[in-house]
Residue frames relative to the residue before (quaternion, step in Angstrom):
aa qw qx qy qz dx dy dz
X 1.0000 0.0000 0.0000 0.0000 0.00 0.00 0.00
X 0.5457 -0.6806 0.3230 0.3670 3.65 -0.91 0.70
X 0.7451 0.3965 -0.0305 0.5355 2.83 1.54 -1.64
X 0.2900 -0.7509 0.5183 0.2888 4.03 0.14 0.36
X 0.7979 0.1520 -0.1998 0.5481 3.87 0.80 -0.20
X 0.5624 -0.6051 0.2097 0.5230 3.37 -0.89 0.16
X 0.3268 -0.4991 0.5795 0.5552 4.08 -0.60 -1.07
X 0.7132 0.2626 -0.1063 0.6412 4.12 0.48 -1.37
X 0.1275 -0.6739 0.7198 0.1072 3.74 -0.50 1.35
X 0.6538 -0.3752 0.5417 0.3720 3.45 -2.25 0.91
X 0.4298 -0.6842 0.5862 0.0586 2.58 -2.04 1.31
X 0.5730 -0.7572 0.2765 0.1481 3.44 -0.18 1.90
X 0.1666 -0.9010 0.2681 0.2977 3.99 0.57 0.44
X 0.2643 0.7728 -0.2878 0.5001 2.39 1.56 1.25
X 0.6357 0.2709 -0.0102 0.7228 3.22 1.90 -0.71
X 0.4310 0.6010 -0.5398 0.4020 3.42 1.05 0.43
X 0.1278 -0.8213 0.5557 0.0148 4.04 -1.32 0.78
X 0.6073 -0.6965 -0.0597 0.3774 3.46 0.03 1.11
X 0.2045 0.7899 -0.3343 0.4717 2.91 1.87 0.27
X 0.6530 0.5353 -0.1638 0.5100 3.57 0.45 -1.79
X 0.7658 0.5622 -0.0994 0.2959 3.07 0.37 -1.75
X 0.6533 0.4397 -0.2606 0.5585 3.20 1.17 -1.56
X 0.7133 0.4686 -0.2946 0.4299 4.28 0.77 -0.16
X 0.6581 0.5400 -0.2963 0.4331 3.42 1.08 -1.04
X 0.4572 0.7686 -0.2846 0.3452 3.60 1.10 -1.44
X 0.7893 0.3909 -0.1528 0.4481 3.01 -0.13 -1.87
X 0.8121 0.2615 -0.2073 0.4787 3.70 0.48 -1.04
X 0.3657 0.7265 -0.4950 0.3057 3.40 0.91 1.01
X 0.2354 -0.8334 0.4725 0.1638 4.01 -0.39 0.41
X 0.7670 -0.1340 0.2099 0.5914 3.42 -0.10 0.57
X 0.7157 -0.4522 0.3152 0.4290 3.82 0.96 0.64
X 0.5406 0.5284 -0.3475 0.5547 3.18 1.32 -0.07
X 0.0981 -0.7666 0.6298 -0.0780 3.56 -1.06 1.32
X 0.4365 -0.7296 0.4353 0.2961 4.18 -0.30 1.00
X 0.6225 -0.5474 0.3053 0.4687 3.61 -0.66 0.03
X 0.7643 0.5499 -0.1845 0.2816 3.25 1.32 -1.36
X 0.7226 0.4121 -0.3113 0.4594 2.87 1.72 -0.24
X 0.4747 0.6341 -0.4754 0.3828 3.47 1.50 0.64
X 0.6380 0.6257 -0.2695 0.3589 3.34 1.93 -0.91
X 0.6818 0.5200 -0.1775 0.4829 3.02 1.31 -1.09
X 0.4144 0.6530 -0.4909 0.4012 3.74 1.41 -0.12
X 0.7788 0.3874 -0.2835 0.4037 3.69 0.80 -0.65
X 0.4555 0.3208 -0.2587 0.7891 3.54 1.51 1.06
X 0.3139 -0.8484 0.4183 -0.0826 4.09 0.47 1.61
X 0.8357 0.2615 0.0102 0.4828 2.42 0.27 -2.12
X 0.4977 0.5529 -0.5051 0.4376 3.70 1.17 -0.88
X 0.6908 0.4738 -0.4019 0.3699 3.86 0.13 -1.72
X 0.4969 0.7445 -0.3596 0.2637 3.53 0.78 -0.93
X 0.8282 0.3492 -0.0212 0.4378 3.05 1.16 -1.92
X 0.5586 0.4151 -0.4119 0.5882 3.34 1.23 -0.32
X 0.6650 0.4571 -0.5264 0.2677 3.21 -0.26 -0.74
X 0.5247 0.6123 -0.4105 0.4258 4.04 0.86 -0.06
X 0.6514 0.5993 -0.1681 0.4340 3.30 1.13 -1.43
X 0.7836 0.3773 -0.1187 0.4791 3.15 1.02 -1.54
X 0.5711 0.6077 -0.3515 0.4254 3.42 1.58 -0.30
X 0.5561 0.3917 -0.3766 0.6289 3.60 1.20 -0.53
X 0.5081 0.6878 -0.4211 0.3024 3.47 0.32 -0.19
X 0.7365 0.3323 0.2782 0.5194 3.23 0.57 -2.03
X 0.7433 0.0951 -0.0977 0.6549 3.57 1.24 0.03
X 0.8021 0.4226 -0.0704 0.4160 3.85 0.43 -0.39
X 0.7105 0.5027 -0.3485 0.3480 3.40 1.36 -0.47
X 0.7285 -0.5446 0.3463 0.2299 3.37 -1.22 0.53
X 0.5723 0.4663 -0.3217 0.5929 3.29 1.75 -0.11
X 0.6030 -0.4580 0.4722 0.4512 3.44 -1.86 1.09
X 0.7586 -0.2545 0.5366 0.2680 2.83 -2.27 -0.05
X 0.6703 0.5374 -0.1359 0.4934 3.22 0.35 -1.31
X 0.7403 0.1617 -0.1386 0.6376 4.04 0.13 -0.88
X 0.6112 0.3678 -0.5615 0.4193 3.58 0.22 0.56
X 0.6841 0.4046 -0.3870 0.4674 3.83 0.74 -0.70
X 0.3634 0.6996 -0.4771 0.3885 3.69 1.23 -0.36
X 0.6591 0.6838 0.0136 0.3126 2.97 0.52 -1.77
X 0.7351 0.3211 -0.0745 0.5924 3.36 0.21 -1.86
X 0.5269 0.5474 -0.2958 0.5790 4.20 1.01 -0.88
X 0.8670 0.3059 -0.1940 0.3423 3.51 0.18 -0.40
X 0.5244 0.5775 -0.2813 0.5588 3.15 1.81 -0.18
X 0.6152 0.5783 -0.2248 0.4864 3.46 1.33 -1.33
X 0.7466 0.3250 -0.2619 0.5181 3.61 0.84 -1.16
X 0.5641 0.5473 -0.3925 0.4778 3.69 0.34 0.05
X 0.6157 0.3867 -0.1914 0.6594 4.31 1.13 -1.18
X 0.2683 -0.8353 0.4353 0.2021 3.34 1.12 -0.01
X 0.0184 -0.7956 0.5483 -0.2572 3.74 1.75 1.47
X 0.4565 -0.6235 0.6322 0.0571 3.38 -0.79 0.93
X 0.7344 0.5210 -0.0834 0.4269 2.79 0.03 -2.30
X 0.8625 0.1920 -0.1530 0.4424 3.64 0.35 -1.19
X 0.6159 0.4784 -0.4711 0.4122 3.28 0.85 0.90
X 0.4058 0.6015 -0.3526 0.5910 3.60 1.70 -0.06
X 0.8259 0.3824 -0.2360 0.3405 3.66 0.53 -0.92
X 0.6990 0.4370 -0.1573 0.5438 3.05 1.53 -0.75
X 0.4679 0.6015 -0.5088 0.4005 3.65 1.21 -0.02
X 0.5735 0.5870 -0.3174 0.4752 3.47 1.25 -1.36
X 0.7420 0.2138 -0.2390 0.5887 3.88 0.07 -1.27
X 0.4548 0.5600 -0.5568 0.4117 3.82 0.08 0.80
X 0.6940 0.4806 -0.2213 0.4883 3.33 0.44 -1.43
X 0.6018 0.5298 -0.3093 0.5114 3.90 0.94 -1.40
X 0.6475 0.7046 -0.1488 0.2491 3.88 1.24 -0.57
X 0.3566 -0.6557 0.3645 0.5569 2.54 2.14 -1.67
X 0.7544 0.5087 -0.3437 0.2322 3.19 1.01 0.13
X 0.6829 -0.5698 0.3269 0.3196 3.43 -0.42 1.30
X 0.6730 -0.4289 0.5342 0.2786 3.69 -1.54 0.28
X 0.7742 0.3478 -0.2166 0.4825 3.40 0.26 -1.55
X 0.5481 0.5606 -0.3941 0.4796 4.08 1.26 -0.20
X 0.7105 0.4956 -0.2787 0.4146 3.27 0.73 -1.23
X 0.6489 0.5174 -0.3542 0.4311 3.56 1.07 -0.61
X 0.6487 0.6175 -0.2028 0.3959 3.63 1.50 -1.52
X 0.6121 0.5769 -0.3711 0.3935 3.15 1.81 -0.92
X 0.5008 0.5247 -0.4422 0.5276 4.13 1.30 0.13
X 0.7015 0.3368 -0.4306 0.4572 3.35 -0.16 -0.66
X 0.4238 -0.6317 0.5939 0.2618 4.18 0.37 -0.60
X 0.9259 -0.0958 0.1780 0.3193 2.78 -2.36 0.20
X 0.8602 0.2618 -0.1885 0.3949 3.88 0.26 -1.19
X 0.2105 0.7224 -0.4798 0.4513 3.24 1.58 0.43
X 0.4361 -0.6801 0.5696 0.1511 3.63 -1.40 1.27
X 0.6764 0.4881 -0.3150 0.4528 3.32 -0.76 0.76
X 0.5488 0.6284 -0.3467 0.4286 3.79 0.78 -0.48
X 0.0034 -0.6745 0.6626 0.3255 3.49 -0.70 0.29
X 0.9120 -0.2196 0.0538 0.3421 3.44 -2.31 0.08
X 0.7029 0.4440 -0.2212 0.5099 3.54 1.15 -1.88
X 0.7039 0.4353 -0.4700 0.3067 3.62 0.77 -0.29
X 0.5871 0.5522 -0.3038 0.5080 3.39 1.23 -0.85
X 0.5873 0.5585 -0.3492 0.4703 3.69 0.99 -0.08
X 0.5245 0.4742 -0.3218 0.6296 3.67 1.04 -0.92
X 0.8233 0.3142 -0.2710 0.3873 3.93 -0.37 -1.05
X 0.7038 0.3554 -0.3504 0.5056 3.17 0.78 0.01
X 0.4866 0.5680 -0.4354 0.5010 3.63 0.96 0.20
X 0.7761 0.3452 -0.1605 0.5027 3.07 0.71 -1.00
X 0.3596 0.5133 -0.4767 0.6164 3.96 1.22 0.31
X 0.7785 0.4542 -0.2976 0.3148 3.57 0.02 -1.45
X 0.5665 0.5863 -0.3438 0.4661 3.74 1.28 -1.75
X 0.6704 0.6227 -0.2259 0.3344 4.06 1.02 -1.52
X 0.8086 0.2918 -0.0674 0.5064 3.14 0.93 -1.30
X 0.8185 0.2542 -0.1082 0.5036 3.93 0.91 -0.35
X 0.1763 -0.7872 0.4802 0.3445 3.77 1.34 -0.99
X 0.5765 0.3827 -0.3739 0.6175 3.45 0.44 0.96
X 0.3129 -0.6254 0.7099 0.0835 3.30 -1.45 1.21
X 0.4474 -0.6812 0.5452 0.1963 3.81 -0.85 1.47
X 0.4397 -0.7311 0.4464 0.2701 3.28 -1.02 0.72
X 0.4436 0.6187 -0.4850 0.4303 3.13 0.82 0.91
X 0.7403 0.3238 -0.2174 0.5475 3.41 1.14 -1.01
X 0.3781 0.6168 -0.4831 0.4931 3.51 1.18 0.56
X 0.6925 0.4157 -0.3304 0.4884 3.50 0.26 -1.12
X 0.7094 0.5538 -0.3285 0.2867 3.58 0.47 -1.02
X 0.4760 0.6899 -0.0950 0.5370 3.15 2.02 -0.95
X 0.7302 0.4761 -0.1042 0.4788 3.26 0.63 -1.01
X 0.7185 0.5662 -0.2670 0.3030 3.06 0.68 -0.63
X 0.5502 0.3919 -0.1132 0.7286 2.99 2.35 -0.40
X 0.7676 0.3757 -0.1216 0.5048 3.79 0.46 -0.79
X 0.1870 -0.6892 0.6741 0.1887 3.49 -1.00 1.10
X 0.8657 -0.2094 0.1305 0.4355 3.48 -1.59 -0.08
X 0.7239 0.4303 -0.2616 0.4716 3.28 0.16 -1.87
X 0.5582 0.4517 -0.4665 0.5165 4.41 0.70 -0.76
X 0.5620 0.5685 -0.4783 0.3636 4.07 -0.01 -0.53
X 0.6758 0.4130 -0.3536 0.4977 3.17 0.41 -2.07
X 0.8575 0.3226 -0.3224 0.2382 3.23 -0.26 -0.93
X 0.2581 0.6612 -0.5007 0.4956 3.48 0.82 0.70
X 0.7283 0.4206 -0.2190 0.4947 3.41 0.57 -1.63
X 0.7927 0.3507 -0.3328 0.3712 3.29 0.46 -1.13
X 0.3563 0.6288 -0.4726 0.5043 4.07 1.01 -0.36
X 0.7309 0.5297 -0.2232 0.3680 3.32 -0.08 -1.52
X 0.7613 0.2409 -0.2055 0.5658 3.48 0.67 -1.32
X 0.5832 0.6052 -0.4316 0.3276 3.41 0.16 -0.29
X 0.6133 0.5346 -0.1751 0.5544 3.57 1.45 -1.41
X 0.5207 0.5947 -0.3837 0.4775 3.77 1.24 -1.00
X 0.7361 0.5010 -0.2189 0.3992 3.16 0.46 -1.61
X 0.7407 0.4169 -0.2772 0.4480 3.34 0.50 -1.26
X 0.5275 0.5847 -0.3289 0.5212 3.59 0.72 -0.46
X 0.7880 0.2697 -0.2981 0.4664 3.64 0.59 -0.77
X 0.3944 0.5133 -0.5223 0.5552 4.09 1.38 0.07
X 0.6528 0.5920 -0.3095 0.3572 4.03 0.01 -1.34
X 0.7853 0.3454 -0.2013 0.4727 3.53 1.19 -0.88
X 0.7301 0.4889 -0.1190 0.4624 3.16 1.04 -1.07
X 0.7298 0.3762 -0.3622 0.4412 3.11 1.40 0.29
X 0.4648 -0.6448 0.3048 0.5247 2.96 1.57 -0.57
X 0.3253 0.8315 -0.4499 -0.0157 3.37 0.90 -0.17
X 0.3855 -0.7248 0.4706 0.3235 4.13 -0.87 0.55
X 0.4905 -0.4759 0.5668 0.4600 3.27 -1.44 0.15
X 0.5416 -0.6379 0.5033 0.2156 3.09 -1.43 0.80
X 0.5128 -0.6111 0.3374 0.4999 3.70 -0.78 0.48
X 0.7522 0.4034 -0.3634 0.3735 3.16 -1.87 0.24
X 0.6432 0.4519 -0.2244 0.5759 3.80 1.01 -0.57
X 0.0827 -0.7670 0.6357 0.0272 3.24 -1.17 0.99
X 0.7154 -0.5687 0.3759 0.1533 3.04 -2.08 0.93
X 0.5552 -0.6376 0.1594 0.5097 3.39 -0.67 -0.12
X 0.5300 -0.6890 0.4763 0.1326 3.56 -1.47 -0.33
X 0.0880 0.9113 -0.4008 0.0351 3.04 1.76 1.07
């Protein structure tokens, strides 16, 4: 973790008002509540609005399971996101992807072992990281599997994970219990 404590400590539900309440609830699991969405409780109305964005994200997009956690895993390990690579290794695996991916998904694109559409996704998402703009090479490569509405969402996965990754750091957020960090 960058930060070893938080900067924006979880909001206690104890201090939660029905506002809070009427958002936190719903995305609660078995009483279990993530870190980020206790952090962001103290910013309501923001969590309010991403969480729409990020819900089509993460539940709604047009891309497999699989090439979305590709994706979100590579965006996380590049923003160097702790947090969202601990969470997303778990819903990776639940995806289909394999241990020996999840590890390959650090090393990127020139990593042996990748076929074309995967090395296309990591490097799309190298490219979105470092320049904003997928090269029209890795467009075509993309395309060849992906119709319009599967692009955007490439982009938007990508940014969305950018984004979240940069809340996760900048706020300090912890790994939640039971979830581990990475294993460089």
């Amino acid at each position: 973790m960058r930060l070893q404590k938080p900067r924006v400590p979880l909001l206690p539900q104890a201090e939660w008002n029905d506002e809070v309440r009427s958002v936190l609830e719903p995305i609660s699991k078995n009483g279990m509540l993530y870190n980020i969405f206790r952090t962001l409780a103290r910013h309501i109305k923001g969590l309010k609005r991403w969480t729409v964005f990020a819900n089509h994200v993460l539940y709604k997009s047009t891309l497999s399971p699989r090439d979305r956690e590709i994706l979100i895993l590579r965006i996380g390990w590049l923003c160097d996101a702790e947090y969202e690579w601990g969470q997303h290794v778990q819903i990776g695996k639940r995806a289909g992807l394999t241990d020996d991916e999840i590890l390959r998904i650090g090393a990127g694109p020139n990593a042996p072992g990748w076929s074309e559409h995967d090395r296309a996704l990591l490097r799309a998402t190298d490219e979105l990281h470092r320049d904003a703009f997928i090269s029209d090479a890795t467009w075509a490569l993309l395309g060849k599997r992906y119709n319009t509405e599967q692009l955007v969402d490439v982009i938007f996965t990508v940014g969305n994970y950018n984004l979240v990754s940069m809340m996760l750091n900048s706020l300090g957020v912890q790994l939640d219990e039971g979830i581990p960090g990475y294993r460089r």
